[in-house]
NUTORVO-891876 format. One record per atom (N, C-alpha, C): x, y, z. Coordinates in steps of 0.05 Angstrom, whole numbers, padded with zeros to 5 digits, always signed. Each point is the difference from the previous one (the first is absolute). Example, Ala and Ser with C-alpha at 12.3 -4.5 7.8 and 13.67 -1.06 7.14 Angstrom:
% residues 2
+00264-00114+00156;-00018+00024+00000;+00018+00024+00000;-00007+00021-00014;+00016+00024+00001;-00015+00022+00014;
//
This chain:
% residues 84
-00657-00182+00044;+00007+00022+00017;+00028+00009-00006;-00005+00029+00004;+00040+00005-00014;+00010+00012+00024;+00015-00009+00014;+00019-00001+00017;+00023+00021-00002;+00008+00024+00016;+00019+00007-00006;+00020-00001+00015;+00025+00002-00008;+00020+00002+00023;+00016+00027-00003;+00000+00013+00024;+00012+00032+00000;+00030-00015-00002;+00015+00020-00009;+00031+00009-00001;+00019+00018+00008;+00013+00003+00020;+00011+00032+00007;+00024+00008-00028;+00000+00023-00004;+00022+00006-00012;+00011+00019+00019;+00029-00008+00009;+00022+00012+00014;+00018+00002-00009;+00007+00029+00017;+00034+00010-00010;+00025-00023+00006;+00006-00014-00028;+00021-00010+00010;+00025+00006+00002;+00029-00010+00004;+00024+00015+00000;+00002+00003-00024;+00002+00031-00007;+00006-00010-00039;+00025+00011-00004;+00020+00006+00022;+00017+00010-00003;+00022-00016+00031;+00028+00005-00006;+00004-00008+00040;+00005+00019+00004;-00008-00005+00033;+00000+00015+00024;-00031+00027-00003;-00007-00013-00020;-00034+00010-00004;-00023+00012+00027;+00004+00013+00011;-00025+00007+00016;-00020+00007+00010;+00000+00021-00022;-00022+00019+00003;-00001+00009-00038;-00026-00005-00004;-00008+00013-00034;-00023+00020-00001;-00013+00014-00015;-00018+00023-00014;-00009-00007-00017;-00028-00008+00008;-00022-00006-00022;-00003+00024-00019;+00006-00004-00024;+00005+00034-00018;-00026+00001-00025;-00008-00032-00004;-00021+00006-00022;-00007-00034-00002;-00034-00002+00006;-00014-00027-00010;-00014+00002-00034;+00015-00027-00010;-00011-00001-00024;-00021-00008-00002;-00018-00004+00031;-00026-00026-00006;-00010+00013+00019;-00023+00000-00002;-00023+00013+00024;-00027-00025+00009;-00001+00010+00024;-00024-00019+00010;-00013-00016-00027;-00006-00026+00006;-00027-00001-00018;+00025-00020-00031;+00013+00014-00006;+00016-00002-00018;+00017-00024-00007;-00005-00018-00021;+00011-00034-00008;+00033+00000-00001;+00012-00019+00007;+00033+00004-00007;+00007-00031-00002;+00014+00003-00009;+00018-00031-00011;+00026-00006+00019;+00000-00025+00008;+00025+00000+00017;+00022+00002-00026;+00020+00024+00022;+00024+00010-00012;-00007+00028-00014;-00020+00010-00004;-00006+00028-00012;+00008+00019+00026;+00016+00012-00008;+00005+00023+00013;-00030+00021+00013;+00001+00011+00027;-00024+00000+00016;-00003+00020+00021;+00032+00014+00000;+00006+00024+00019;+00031+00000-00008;+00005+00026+00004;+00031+00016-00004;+00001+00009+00028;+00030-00001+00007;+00006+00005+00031;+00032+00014-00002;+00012+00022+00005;+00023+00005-00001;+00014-00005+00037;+00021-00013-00012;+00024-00009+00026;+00024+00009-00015;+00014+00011+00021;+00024+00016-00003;+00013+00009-00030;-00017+00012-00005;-00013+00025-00021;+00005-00014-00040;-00022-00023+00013;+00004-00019-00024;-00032-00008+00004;-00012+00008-00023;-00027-00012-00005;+00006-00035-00012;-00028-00017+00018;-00002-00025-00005;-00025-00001-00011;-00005-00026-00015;-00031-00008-00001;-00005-00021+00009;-00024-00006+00024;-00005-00024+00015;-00019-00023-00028;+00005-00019+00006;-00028-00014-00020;-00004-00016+00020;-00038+00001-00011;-00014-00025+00018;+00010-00025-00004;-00008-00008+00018;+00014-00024+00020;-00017-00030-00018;-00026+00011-00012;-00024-00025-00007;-00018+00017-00021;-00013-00010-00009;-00026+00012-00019;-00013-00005+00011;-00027+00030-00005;-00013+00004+00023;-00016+00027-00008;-00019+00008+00026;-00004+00027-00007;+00016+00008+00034;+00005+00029-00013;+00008+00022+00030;-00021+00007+00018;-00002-00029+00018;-00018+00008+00027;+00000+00035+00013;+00024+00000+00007;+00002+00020+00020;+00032+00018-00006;-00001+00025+00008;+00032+00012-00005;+00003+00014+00023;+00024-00015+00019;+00003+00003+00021;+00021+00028+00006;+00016+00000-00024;+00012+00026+00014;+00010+00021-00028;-00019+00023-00003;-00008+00025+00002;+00033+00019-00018;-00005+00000-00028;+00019+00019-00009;+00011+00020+00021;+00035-00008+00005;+00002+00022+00013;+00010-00004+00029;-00021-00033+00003;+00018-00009+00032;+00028-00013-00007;+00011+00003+00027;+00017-00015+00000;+00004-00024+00021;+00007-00020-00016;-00010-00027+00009;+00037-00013+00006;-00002-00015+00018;+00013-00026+00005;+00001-00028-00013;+00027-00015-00007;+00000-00025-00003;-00021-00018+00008;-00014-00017-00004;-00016-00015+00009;-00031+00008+00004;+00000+00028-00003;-00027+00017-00001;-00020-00006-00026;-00026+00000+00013;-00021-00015-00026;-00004+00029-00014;-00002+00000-00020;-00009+00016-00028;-00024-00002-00011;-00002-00018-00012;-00027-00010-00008;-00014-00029+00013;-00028-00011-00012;-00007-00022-00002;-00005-00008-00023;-00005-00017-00007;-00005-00009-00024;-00009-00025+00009;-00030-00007-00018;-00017-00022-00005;+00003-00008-00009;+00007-00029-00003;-00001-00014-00011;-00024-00023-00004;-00024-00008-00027;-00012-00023-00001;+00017-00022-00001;-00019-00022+00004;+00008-00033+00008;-00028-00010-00011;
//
């Protein structure tokens, strides 16, 4: 039986005094395999594009927040599946 374990990917501080970021472009869509550390969403904070990478290898369960929102520190982004 293959077991999976979900993963959140969240905005972390990638900057200080970080608060608030803009999801601006996903490199991975539903459905779609990634390698922990592959870059997985671009997000601009205080007018500096970043690239988030997944957290685990996996596929992209779910994409929680939508080119364009703007999200908070600690706010989930994606999921990501992980097998076991």
């Amino acid at each position: 039986m293959v077991r999976l374990t979900m993963h959140e990917l969240t905005l972390q501080q990638i900057v200080p005094e970080l608060e608030y970021a803009t999801v601006t472009r996903w490199l991975k869509r539903e459905g779609d395999a990634v390698s922990a550390g592959e870059p997985i969403v671009e997000v601009e904070a205080d007018k500096a594009s970043h690239e988030l990478e997944a957290p685990v290898s996996g596929v992209v369960d779910s994409i929680v927040a939508a080119e364009g929102d703007e999200v908070k520190v600690g706010d989930t982004l994606a999921v990501i599946a992980e097998s076991s």
